[in-house]
PyMOL CGO cylinders between C-alpha atoms (Angstrom):
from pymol import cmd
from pymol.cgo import CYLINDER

trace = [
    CYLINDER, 0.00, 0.00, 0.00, 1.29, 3.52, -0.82, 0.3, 1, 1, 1, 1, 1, 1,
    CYLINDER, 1.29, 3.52, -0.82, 1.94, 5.71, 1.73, 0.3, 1, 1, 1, 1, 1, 1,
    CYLINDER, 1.94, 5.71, 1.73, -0.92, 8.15, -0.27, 0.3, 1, 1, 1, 1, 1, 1,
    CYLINDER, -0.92, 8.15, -0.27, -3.39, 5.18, 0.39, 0.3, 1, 1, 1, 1, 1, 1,
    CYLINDER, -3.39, 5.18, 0.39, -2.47, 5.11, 3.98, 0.3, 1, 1, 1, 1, 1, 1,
    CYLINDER, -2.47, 5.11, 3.98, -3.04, 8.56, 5.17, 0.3, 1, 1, 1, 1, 1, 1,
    CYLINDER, -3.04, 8.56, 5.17, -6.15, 8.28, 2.78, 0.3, 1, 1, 1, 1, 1, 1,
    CYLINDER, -6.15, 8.28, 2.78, -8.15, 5.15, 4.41, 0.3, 1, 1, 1, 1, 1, 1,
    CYLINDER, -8.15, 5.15, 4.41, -9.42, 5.38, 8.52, 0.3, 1, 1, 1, 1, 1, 1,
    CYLINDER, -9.42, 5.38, 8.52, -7.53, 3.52, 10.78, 0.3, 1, 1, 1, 1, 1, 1,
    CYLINDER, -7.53, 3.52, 10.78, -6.56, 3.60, 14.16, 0.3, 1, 1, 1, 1, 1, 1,
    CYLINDER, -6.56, 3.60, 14.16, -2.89, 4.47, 13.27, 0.3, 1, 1, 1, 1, 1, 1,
    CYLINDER, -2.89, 4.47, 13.27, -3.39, 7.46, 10.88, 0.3, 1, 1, 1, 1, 1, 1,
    CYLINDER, -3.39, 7.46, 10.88, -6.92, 8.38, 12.23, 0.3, 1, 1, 1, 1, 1, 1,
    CYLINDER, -6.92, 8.38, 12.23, -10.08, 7.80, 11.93, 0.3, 1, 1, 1, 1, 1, 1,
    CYLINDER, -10.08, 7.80, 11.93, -12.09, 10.78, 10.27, 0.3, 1, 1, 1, 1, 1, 1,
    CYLINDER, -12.09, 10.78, 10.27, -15.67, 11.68, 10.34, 0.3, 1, 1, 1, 1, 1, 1,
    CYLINDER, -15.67, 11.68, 10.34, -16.57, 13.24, 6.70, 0.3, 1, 1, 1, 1, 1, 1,
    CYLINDER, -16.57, 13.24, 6.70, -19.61, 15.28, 4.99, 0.3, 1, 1, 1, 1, 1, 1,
    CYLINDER, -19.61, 15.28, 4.99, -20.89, 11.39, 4.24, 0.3, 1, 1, 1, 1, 1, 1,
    CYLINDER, -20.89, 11.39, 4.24, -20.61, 9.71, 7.63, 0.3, 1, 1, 1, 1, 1, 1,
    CYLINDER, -20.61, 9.71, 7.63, -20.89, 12.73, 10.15, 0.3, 1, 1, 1, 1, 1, 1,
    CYLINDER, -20.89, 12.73, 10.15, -24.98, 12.25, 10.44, 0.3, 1, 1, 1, 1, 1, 1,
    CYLINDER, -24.98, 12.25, 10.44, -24.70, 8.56, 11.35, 0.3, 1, 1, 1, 1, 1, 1,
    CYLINDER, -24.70, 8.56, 11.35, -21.41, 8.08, 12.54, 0.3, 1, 1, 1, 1, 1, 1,
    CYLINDER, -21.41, 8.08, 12.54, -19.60, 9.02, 15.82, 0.3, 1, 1, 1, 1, 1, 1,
    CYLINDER, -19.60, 9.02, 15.82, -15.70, 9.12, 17.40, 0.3, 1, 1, 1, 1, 1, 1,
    CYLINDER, -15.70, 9.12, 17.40, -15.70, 6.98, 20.46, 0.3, 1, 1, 1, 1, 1, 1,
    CYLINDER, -15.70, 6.98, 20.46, -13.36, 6.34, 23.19, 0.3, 1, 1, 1, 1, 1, 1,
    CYLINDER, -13.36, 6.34, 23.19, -14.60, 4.55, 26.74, 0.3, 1, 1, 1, 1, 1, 1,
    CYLINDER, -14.60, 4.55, 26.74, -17.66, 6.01, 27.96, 0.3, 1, 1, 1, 1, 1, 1,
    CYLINDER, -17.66, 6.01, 27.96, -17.12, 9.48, 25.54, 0.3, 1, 1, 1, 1, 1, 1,
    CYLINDER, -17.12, 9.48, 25.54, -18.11, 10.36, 22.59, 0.3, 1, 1, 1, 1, 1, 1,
    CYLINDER, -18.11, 10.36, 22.59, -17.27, 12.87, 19.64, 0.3, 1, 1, 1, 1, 1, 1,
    CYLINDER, -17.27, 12.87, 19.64, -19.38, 13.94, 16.99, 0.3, 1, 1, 1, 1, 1, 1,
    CYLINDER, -19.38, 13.94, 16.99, -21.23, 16.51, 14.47, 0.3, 1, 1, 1, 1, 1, 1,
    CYLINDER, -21.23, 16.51, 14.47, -24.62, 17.45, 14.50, 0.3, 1, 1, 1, 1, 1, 1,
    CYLINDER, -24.62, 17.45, 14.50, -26.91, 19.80, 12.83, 0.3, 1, 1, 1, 1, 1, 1,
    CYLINDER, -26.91, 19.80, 12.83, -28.55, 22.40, 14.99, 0.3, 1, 1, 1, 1, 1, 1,
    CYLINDER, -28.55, 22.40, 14.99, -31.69, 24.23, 13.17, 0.3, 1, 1, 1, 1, 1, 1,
    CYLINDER, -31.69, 24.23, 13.17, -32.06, 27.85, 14.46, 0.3, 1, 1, 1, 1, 1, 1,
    CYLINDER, -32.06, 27.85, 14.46, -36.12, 28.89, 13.85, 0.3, 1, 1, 1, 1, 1, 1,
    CYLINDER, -36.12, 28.89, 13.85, -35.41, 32.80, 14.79, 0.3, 1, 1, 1, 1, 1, 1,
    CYLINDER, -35.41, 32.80, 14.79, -32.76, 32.99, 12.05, 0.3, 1, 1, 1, 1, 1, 1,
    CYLINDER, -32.76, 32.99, 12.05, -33.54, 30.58, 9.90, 0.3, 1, 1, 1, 1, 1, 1,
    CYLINDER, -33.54, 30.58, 9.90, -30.75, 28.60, 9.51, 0.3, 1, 1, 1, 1, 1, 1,
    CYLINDER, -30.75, 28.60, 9.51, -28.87, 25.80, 10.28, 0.3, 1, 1, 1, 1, 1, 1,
    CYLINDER, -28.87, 25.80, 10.28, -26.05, 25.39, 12.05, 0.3, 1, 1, 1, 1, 1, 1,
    CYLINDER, -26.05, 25.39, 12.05, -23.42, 22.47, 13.09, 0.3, 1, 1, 1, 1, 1, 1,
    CYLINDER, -23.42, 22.47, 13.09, -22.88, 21.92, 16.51, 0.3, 1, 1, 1, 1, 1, 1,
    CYLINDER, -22.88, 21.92, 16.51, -18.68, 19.88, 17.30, 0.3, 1, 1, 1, 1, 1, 1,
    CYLINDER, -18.68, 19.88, 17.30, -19.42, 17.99, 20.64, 0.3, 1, 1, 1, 1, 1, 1,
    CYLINDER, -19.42, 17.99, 20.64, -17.70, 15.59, 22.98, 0.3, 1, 1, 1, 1, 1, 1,
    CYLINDER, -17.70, 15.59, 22.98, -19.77, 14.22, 25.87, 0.3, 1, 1, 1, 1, 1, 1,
    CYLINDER, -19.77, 14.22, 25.87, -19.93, 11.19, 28.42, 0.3, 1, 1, 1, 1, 1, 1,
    CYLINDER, -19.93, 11.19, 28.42, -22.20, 9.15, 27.42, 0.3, 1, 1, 1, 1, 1, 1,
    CYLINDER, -22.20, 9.15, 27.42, -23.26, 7.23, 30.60, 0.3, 1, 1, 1, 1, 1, 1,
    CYLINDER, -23.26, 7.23, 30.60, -23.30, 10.58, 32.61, 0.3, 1, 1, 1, 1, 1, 1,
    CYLINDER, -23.30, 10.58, 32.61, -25.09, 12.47, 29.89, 0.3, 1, 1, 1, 1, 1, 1,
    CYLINDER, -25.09, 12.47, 29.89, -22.40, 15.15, 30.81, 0.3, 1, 1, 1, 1, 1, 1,
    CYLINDER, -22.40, 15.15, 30.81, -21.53, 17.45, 27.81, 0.3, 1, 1, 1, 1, 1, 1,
    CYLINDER, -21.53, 17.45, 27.81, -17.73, 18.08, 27.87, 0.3, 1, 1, 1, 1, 1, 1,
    CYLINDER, -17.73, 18.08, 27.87, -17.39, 19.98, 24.71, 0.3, 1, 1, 1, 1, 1, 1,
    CYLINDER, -17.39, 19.98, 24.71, -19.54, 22.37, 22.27, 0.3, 1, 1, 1, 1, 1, 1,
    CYLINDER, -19.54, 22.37, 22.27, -18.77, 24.67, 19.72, 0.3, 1, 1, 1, 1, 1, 1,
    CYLINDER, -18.77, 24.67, 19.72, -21.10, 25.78, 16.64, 0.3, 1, 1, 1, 1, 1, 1,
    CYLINDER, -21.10, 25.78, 16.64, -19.93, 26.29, 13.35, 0.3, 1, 1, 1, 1, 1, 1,
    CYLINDER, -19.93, 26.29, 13.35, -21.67, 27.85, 10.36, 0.3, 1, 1, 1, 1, 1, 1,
    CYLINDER, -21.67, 27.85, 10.36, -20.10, 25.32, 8.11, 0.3, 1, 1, 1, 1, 1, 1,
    CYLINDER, -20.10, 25.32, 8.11, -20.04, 21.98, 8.77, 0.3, 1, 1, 1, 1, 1, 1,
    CYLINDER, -20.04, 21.98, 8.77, -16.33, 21.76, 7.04, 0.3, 1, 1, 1, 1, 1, 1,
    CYLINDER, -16.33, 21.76, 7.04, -14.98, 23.48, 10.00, 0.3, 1, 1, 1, 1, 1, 1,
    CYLINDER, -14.98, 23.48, 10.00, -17.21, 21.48, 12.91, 0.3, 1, 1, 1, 1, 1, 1,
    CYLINDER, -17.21, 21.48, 12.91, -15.76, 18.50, 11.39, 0.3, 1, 1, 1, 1, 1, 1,
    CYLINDER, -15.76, 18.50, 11.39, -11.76, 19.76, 11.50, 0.3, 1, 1, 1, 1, 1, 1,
    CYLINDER, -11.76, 19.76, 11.50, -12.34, 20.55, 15.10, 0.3, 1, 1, 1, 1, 1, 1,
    CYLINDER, -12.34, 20.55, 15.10, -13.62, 16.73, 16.02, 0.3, 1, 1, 1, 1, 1, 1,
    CYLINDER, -13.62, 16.73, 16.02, -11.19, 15.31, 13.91, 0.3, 1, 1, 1, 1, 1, 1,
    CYLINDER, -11.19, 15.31, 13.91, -8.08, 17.31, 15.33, 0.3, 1, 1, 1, 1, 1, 1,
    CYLINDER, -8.08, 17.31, 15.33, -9.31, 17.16, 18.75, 0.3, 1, 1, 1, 1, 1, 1,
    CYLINDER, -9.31, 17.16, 18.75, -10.47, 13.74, 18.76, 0.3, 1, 1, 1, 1, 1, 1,
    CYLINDER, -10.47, 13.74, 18.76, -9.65, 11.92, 15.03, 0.3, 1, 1, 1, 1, 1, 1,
    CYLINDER, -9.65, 11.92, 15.03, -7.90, 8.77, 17.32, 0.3, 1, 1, 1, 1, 1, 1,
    CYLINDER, -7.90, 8.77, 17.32, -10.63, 7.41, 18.74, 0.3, 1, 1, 1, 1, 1, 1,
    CYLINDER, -10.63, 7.41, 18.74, -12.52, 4.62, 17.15, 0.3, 1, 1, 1, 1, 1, 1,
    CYLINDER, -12.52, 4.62, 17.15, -15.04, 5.61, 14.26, 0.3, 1, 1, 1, 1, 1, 1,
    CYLINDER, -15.04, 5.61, 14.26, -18.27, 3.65, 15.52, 0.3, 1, 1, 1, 1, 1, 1,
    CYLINDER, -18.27, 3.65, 15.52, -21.26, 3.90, 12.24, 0.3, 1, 1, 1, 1, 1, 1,
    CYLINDER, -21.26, 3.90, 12.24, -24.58, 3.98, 14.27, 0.3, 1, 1, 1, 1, 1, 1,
    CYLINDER, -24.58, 3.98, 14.27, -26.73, 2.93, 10.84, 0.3, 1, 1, 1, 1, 1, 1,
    CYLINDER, -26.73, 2.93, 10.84, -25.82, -0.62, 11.82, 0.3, 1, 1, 1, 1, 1, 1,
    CYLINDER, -25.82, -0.62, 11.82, -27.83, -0.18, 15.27, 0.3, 1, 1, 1, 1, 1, 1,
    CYLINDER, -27.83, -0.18, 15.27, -31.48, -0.48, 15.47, 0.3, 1, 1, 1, 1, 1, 1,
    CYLINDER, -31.48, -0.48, 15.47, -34.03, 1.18, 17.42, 0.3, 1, 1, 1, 1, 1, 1,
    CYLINDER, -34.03, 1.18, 17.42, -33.91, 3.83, 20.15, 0.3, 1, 1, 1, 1, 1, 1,
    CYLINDER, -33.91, 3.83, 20.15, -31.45, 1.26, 22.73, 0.3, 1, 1, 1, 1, 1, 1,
    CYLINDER, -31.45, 1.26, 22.73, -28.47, 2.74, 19.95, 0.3, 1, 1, 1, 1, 1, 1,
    CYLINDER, -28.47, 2.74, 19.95, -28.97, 6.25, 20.85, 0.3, 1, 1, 1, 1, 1, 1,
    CYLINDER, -28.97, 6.25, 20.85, -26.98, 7.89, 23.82, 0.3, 1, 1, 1, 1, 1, 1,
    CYLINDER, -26.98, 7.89, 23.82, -30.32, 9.08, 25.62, 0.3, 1, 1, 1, 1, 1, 1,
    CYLINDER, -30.32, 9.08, 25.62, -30.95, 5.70, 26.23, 0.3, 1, 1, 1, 1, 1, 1,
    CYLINDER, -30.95, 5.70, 26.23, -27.72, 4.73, 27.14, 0.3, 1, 1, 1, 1, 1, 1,
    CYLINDER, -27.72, 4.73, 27.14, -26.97, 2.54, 24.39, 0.3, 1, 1, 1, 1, 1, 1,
    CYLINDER, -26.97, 2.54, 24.39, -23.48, 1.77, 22.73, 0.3, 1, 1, 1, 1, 1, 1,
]
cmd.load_cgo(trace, "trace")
């Protein structure tokens, strides 16, 4: 494998990378926390933004926030600050037991 191929394709070595096609149904996990992107509608102005997060998961505790206009830059910030941990795709789960509310994994 070329080194080009490498830095291109997830792994726990060189990264693992949420992207504008995984970010809505894939998260960054590591232990109990979690690291993702999500879209936060705004009904006063009319628009949406993206909201770069890192919480606990069993404690509900948020540990990290920061909105972004573009969802470009909310995805830098989660993969610099957190690209190691494990990518985890939450299309495979079923049902409300996979979301974090409910205290799913």
């Amino acid at each position: 494998m070329s080194h080009s191929e490498s830095a291109a394709t997830p792994s726990p070595l060189n990264g693992w990378k949420l992207t504008e096609e995984n970010f809505s149904h894939s998260i960054l996990q590591f232990r109990d926390r979690q690291a993702g992107v999500s879209v936060v509608y705004d009904p006063d102005l009319d628009a949406y933004t993206y909201n770069a997060y890192c919480l606990e998961a069993k404690l509900l505790k948020e540990l990290f926030t920061s909105e972004y206009e573009f969802l470009n830059d909310a995805l830098a910030v989660v993969n610099d600050e957190f690209g190691q941990w494990e990518l985890i795709d939450l299309s495979a789960k079923e049902g409300c037991g996979s979301c974090v509310a409910k205290g799913g994994h």
